[in-house]
C-alpha positions as CSV (number, residue, x, y, z in Angstrom):
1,X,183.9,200.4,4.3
2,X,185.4,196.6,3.6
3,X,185.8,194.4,6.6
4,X,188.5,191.4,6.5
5,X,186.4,189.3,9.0
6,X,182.5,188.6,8.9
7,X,183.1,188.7,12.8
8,X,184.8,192.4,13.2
9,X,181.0,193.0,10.4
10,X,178.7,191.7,13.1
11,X,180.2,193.4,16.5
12,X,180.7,196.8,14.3
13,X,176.4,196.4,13.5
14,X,176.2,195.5,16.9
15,X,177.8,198.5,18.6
16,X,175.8,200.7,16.7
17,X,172.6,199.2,16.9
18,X,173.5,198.9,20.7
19,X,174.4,202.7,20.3
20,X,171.0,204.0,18.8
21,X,169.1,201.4,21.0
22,X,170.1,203.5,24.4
23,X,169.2,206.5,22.3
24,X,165.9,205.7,22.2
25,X,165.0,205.1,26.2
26,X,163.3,207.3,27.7
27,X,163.0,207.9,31.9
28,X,159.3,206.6,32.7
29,X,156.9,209.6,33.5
30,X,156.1,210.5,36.7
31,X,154.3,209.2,38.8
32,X,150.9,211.4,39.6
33,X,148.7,208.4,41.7
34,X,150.1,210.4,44.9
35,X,147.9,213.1,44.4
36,X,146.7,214.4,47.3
37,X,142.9,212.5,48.1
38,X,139.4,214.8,48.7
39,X,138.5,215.0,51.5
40,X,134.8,212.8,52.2
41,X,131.8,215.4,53.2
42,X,131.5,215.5,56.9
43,X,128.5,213.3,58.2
44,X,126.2,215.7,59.7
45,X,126.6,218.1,56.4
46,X,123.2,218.5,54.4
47,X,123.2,216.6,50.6
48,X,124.2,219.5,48.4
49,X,121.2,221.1,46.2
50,X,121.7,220.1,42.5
51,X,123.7,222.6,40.3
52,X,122.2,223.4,37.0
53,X,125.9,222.9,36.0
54,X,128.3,220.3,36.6
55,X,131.5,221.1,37.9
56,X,134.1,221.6,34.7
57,X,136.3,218.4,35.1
58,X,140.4,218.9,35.1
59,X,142.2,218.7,32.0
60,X,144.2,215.8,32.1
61,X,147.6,216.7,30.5
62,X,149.0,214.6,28.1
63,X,151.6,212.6,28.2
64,X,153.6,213.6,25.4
65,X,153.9,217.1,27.5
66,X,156.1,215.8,29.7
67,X,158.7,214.6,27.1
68,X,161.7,216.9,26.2
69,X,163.2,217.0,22.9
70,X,166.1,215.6,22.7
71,X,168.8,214.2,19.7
72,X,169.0,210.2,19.4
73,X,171.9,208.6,18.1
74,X,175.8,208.4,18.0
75,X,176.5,212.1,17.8
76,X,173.1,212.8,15.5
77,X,175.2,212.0,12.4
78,X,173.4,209.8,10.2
79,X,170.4,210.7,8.1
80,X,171.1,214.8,8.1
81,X,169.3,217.0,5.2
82,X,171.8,219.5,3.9
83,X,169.4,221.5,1.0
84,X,165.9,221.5,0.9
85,X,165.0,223.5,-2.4
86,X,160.7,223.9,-4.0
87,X,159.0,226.7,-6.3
88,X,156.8,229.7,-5.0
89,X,154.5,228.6,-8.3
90,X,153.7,224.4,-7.5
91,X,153.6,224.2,-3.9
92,X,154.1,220.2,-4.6
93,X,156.9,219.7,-5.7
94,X,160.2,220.0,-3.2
95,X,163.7,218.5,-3.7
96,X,165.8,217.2,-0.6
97,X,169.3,216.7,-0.8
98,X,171.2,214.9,2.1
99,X,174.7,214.5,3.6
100,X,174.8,210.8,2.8
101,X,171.5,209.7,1.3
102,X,171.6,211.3,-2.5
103,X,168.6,213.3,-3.7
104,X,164.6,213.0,-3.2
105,X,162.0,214.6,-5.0
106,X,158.3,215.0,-4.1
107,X,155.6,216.1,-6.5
108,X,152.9,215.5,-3.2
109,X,153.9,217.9,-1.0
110,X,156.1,215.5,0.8
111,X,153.2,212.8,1.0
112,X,155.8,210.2,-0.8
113,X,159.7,210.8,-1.5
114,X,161.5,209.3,-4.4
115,X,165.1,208.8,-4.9
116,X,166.7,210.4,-8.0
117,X,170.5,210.5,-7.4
118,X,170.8,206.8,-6.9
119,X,172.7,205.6,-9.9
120,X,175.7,208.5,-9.5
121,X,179.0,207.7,-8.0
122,X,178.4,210.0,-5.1
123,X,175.6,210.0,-2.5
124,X,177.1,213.1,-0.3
125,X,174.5,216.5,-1.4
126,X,176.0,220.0,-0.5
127,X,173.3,221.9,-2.2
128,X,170.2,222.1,-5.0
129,X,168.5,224.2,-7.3
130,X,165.9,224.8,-9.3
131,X,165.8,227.0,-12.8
132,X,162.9,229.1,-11.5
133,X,161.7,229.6,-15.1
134,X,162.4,225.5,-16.2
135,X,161.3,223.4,-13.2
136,X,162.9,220.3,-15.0
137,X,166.4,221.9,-14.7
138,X,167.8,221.1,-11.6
139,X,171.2,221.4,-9.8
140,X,173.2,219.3,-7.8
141,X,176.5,220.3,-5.6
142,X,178.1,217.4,-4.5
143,X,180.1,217.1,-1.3
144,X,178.4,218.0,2.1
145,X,178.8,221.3,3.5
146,X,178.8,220.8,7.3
147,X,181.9,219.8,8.7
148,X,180.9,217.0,11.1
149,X,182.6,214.0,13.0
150,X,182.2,212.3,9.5
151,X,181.9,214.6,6.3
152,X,181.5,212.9,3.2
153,X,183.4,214.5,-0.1
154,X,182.0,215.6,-3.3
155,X,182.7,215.4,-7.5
156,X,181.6,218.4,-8.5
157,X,178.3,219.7,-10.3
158,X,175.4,217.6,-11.5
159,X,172.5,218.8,-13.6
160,X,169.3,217.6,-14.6
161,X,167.2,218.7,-17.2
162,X,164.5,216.2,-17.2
163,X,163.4,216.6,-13.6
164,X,166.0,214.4,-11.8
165,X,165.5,211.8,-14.4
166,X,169.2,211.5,-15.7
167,X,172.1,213.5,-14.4
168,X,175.0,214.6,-15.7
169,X,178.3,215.8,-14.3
170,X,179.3,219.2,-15.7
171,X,182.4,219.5,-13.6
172,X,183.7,221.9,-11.3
């Protein structure tokens, strides 16, 4: 996207940010001080005898109980995974494609993701695949699959055959 002004730059950021910003607030949680009070023993009652147990306590509940799930942002668009792809034999090694962000491998179990589609001319991941019998051939289908409010297009068929090292586009 080119902008003619550095003015029409800034207020486009700032509607967005402004956008994802009420996204993120959240109703305060209720409040619980109102709880009824217990009542004091009467005066004339005789001091209990001591229990050889303590009365169990309540479970407090937490707070993060009380929050529902809910999507955050304008219309959930940005930063969706289209193709997760790993092997049944290395349990380690995973390769995420998404609808705007290019390709990321992980050889940790998704510990640390790497970019590995960065230097192609298209970001937008349909789908991936591994050769089950070569791990270092992989597959790329560019152009995202899930026709959204912004759906990014494709240029074909990439393959790897050094483990995302170097890609190259074998058409379709």
């Amino acid at each position: 996207m080119t902008f003619r002004s550095p003015l029409r730059a800034v207020l486009t950021a700032l509607f967005f940010c402004s956008g994802s910003a009420l996204g993120l607030a959240q109703a305060p949680p209720p409040d619980t001080s109102a709880a009824s009070p217990t009542p004091a023993p009467a005066a004339s009652a005789p001091p209990a005898a001591a229990s050889a147990s303590p009365a169990p306590s309540p479970t407090p509940t937490p707070p993060y109980n009380r929050v529902a799930f809910r999507e955050v942002g304008p219309a959930v668009a940005g930063g969706r995974v289209t193709s997760v792809v790993g092997v049944a034999d290395n349990p380690q090694l995973y390769y995420l494609g998404a609808a705007g962000g290019g390709v990321w491998k992980t050889v940790n179990g998704g510990a640390t993701w790497t970019p590995v589609f960065g230097k192609q001319d298209v970001s937008s991941i349909g789908v991936i695949a591994i050769d089950p019998k070569n791990h270092n051939v992989v597959w790329v289908g560019t152009g995202e699959t899930n026709p959204r409010n912004d759906v990014s297009w494709g240029d074909g068929l990439y393959k790897s055959t050094d483990g995302g090292k170097t890609w190259k586009n074998v058409g379709l």
